[in-house]
C-alpha positions, -999 to +999 in steps of 0.1 A: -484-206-619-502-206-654-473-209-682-480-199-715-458-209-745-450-173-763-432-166-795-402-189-804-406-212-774-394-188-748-424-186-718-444-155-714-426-158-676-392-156-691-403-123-712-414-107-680-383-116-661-365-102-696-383-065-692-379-061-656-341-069-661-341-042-687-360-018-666-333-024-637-302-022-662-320+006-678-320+030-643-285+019-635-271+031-663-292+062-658-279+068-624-241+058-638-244+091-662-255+119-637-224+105-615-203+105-644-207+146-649-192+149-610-166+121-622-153+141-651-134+169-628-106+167-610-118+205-591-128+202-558-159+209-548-171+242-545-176+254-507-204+279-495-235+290-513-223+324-527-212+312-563-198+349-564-166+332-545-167+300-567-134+296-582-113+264-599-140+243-583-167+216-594-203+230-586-243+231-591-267+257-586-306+255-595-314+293-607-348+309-600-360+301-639-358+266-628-321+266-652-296+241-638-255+244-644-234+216-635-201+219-637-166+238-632-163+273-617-137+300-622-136+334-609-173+329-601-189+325-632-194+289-652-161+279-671-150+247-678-167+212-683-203+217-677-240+205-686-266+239-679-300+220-683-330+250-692-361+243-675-376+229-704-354+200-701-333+215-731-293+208-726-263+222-738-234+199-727-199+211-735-171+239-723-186+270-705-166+301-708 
């Protein structure tokens, strides 16, 4: 193995090992904050696939548009603590009523 010395003494190895650390911390966290939106309920989840019947529960449904809601359900319709996600990637995080 070919070591060269980089910037400030630190070898161009130690950088590599550096970014792939990040790049491992970096999806961790990532996978940390989609868990944390089931985390933040204390609603059971919501049973069936008719989100018609979806009431003081904890749910997700993908809609046709390619929208996305993530959240609490009452009384069938999105109330609560929620993230919808448009297709476009736009969000709107917040409480659903």
């Amino acid at each position: 193995m070919v070591c060269f010395t980089g910037y400030g003494g630190y070898s161009a190895h130690a950088f590599v090992i550096t970014i792939r650390g990040m790049n491992i911390l970096f999806r961790l966290l990532v996978v940390l904050m989609m868990g944390s939106a089931y985390a933040q309920s204390n609603l059971p989840a919501c049973q069936g696939s008719d989100t018609a019947k979806w009431s003081n529960c904890f749910g997700s449904v993908t809609y046709p548009s390619g929208d996305k809601y993530v959240g609490e359900y009452k009384d069938g319709k999105n109330n609560g603590q929620g993230t919808y996600t448009y297709a476009n990637g736009d969000k709107h995080v917040g409480e659903f009523k």
